[in-house]
C-alpha positions in Angstrom: 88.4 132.2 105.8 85.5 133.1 107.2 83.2 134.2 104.1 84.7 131.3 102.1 83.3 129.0 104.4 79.2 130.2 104.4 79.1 129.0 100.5 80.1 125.5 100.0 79.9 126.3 96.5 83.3 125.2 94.3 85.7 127.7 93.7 87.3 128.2 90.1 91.0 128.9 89.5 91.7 132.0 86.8 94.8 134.1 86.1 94.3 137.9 85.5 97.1 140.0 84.8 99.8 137.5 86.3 97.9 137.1 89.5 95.8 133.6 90.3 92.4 134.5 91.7 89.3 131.7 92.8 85.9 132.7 91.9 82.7 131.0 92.5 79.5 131.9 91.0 76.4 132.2 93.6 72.7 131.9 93.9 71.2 135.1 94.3 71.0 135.6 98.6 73.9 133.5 98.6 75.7 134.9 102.5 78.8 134.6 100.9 79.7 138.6 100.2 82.6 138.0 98.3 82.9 136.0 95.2 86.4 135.9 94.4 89.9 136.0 95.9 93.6 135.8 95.4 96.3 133.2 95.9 98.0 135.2 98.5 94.8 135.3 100.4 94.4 131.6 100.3 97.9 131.5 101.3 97.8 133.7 104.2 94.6 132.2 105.6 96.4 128.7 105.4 99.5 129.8 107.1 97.6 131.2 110.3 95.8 127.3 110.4 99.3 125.7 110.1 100.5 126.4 113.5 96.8 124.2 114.9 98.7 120.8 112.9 101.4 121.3 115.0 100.8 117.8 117.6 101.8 117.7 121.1 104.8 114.6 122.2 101.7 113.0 123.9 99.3 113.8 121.3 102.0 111.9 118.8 102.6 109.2 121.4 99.1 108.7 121.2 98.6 108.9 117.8 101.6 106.2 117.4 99.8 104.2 120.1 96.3 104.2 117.7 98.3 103.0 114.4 99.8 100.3 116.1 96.2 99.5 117.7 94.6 99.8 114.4 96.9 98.3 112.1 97.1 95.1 114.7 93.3 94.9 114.6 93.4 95.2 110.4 95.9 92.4 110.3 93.5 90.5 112.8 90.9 91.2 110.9 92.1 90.3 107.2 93.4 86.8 109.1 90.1 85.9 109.9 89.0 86.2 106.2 92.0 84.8 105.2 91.1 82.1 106.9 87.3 81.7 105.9 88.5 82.5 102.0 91.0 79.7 102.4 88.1 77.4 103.9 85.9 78.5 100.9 88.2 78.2 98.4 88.7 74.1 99.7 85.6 73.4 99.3 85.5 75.1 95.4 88.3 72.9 94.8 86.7 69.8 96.2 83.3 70.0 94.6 85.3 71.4 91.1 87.9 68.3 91.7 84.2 65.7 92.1 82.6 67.2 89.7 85.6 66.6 86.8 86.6 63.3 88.6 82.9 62.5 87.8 82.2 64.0 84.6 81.1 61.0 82.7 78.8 59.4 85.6 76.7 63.1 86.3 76.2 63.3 82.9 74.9 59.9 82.1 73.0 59.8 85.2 71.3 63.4 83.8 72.1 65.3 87.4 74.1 67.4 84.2 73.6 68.4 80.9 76.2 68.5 78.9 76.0 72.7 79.4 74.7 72.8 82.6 78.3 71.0 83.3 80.3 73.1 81.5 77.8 75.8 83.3 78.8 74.9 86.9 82.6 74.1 86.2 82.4 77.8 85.1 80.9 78.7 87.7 83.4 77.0 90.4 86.3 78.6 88.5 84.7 82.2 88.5 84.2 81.9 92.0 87.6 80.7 93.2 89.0 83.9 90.7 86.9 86.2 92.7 88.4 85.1 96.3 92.1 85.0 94.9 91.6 88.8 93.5 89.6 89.5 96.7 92.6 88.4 98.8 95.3 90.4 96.9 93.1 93.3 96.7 93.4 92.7 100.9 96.7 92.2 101.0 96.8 95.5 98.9 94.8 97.5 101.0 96.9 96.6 104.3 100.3 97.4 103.1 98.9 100.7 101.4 97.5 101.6 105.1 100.5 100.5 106.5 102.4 102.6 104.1 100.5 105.4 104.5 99.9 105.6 108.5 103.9 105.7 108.2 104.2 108.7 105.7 101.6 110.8 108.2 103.9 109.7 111.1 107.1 111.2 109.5 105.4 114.6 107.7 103.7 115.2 111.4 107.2 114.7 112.8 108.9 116.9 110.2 106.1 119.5 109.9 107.5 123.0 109.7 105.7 126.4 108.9 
């Protein structure tokens, strides 16, 4: 793919009398000699690269080896901010728990006003929210890795040209 690769310029899909062609339009001195080309060149081009995906048993024991490496240091990883979230979101719950336990004293005292109170409370509770999503969206993210490290493990294995 030689020529296709001097333009970096986005290629646009048209049909033209059955056949599917890519085109890009380019800046005048633009190395890229040819401005269009077929489906079946695209094709061919991408059939002589398949053979290069094609890993090695040691290059897939190795590969194997990685995931386990990295998804072991992700779950390490998301324990630790578990663990700091879970911290965090004690200590929202303690100064949310004082601050209704004392409602009536912090506002006669003045350390509140009656919507600088209702300010903070909302405040607490946006904050706890935000670590709850943050932790699913975690949680999320892992399995999805997980999910997806496995997929690549099983199309390398069953890759055929």
């Amino acid at each position: 793919m030689g020529y296709l690769s001097e333009c970096n310029r986005v290629y646009t899909p048209y049909t033209k009398k059955g056949i599917q062609y890519f085109s890009s339009r380019c800046v005048t001195g633009c190395g890229n000699a040819k401005k269009s080309c077929n489906l079946s060149y695209i094709e061919t081009e991408l059939g002589k690269l398949m053979p290069e995906l094609f890993l090695e048993p040691h290059e897939l024991e190795e590969l194997d080896q990685k995931a386990d490496t990295g998804i072991a240091h992700l779950e390490a990883k998301l324990n630790k901010e578990k663990d700091q979230s879970d911290r965090k979101q004690r200590k929202l719950n303690e100064d949310l728990s004082y601050l209704r336990e004392n409602r009536l004293d912090l506002l006669k005292s003045g350390v509140y006003s009656p919507s600088s109170y209702i300010e903070e409370e909302q405040h607490l509770i946006a904050e706890l929210t935000e670590i709850k999503e943050s932790e699913v969206i975690s949680q999320e993210a892992l399995h999805q890795t997980i999910k997806e490290a496995m997929k690549l493990s099983e199309l390398l294995n069953n890759l055929t040209v």
